[in-house]
Residue, then its C-alpha position, 0 to 999 in steps of 0.5 A: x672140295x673146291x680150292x676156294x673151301x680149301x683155302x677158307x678152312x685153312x684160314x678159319x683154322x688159322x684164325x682160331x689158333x690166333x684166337x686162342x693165345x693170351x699174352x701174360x702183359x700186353x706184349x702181343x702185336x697186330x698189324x692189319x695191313x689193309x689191300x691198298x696200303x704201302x707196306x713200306x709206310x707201315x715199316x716206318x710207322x713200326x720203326x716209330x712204334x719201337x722208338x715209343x716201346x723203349x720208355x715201357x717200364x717192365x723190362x721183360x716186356x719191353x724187350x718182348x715187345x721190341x723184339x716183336x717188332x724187330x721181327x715184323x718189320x724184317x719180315x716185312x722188308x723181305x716180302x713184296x710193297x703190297x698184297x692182294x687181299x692186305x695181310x694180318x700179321x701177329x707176333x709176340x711172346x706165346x710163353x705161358x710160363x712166367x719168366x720164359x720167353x716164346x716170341x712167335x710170328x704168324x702172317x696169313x693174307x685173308x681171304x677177302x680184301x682187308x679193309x681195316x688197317x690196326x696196330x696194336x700191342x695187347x694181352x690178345x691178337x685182334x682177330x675181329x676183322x678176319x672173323x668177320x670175313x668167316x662168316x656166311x654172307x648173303x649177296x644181292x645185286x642192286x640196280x637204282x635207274x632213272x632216264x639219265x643215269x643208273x648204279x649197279x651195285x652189290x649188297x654183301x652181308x651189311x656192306x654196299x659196294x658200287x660196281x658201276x655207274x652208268x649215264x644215257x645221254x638222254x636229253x630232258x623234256x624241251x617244248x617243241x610242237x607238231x611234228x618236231x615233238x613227235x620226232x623228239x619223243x621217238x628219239x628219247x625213247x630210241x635212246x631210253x631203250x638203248x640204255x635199257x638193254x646196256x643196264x641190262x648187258x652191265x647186269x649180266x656181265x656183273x652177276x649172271x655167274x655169280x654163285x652166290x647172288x641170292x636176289x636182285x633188288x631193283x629200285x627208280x622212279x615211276x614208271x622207269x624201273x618197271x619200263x627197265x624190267x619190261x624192255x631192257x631185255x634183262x636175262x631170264x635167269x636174272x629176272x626171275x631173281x628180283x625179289x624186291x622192286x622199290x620206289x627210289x628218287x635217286x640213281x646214284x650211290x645214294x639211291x643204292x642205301x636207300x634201296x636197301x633199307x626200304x627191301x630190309x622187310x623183303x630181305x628178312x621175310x625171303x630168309x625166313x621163308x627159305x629157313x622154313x622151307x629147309x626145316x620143314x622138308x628136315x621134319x617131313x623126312x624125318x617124319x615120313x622117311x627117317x632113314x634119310x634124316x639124321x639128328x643125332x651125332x654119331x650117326x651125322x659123323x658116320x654118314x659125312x664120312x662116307x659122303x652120304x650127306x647131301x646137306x647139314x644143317x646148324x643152328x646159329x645156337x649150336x656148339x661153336x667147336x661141334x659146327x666147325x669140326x663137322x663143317x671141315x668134313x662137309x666141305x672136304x665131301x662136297x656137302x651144302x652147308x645151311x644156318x638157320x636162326x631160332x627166330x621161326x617155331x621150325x627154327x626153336x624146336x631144330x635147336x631143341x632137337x639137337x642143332x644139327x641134322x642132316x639130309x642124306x643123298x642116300x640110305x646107309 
């Protein structure tokens, strides 16, 4: 198993823990601390709060609370003015025995850059933000292009993100006749070209070892996006990737929302397909070989164990606590792990079968 497996199991155990407590008042606290923020702002903010927390009327609640924040802020003190990837912090009274007092304080720095900053005191932790990061996200490059300029950009999950914007110094069209015309057309699309294969070089540097690139979207005017494909001397491997090729009037970030809600039907439609694909080779070996497809848990379990699974399949239907146990032992054995939706036929009746299934590397 991969560090990065490692680290996202220990977080989502983390999480689920967080998730779990319930407060008897509202005397648990969060602090999201987003990547780019300054922790010492935060401390003062906290300090603020405490000053508000002391006009709370129960007097077992406003003591828990202002412990609480007492303990945040000297831990925050202690630790470095900013974090990688932001921190989630919680603290506050665990007791589940009225009277009885418990205040526990737990830090994790998630696994992707925390980009919402929350305080909050409450009969729960929030833990939403850092779910979010759990869940499976399919990404795709996106590149908008016209003559004079280009973005490349990454879809992840719903979130677009700009990696890169590029200008050509292509000149416009200028009216000039005879041979100074000829001249001027060849040195335009000298320098069109050259900008061609320096999207295409950007392209590779962003996305060729990315292993979780499902696609490219390509979006531009008439005829520039399809020249770009044709002539920028794209890497192979990247360009059997485009999965959508979009009429777009813009090359800005614009141009990047606009690419992808016009691939919205592609994105969907290339989904489906690799459910349909995964679920008909599940049915056709249980069919033809059942001794390399299980479905029933007992025998899923036994066969994970030994390292027997080539990959598991869940639907997005089945048990929460039967997924994550099973996908703990598929990660620590170096299995692929699939989700597939109920919204194909395949889809409806994997749920009825069970939810869960696996295809085996070898007969047990």
């Amino acid at each position: 198993m991969s560090k990065e497996q490692e680290e996202k199991i220990e977080f989502q155990e983390f999480v689920e823990k967080i998730k779990n407590f319930r407060g008897r008042h509202t005397e648990l606290v969060t602090v999201l601390i987003p990547a780019d923020f300054n922790v010492s702002s935060v401390v003062k903010q906290l300090e603020g709060e405490k000053s508000t927390a002391t006009n709370i009327k129960s007097r077992v609640t406003r003591n828990n609370v202002i412990e609480a924040l007492e303990k945040i802020i000297r831990e925050l003190k202690l630790g470095p003015l900013k974090y990688k990837n932001g921190m989630a912090i919680f603290c506050g009274n665990t007791s589940k025995i009225e009277g009885q007092t418990n205040i526990e304080f737990f830090s994790v720095e998630p696994i992707e850059p925390l980009k919402t900053r929350i305080y909050r005191c409450d009969q729960e932790f929030v833990t939403e933000p850092l779910e979010e990061m759990l869940e499976t996200k399919e990404v795709y490059g996106l590149l908008v292009i016209e003559r004079k300029e280009a973005t490349i950009g990454i879809l992840e999950g719903t979130q677009i993100r700009v990696l890169q914007h590029l200008t050509s110094g292509v000149p416009g069209k200028v009216r000039a006749g005879g041979q100074s015309s000829q001249r001027f057309h060849r040195i335009t699309e000298g320098l069109a070209k050259e900008f061609f294969r320096r999207v295409a070089e950007e392209m590779k540097s962003h996305f060729f070892e990315n292993k979780r690139l499902k696609g490219l979207l390509v979006g531009g005017p008439i005829p520039t996006k399809e020249e770009f494909l044709e002539e920028g001397q794209l890497v192979t491997a990247l360009k059997s990737k485009v999965v959508a090729v979009k009429d777009i009037g813009y090359a800005d970030e614009h141009g990047l929302k606009l690419l992808v809600e016009a691939s919205q039907e592609d994105l969907s439609e290339l989904e489906i397909i690799k459910e349909k694909k995964l679920l008909e080779r599940f049915f056709n070996t249980l069919g033809k070989n059942p001794e390399k497809a299980k479905y029933k848990l007992s025998e899923i379990k036994k066969a994970l164990e030994i390292g027997a699974v080539e990959v598991i399949i869940f639907s997005k239907k089945s048990n929460k606590e039967i997924t994550k146990e099973l996908s703990k032992t598929a990660a620590q054995m170096g299995t692929e792990i699939e989700i597939v939706s109920d919204e194909t036929d395949e889809g409806r009746q994997f749920f009825n079968l069970g939810g869960v299934g696996v295809l085996l590397r070898f007969v047990i």
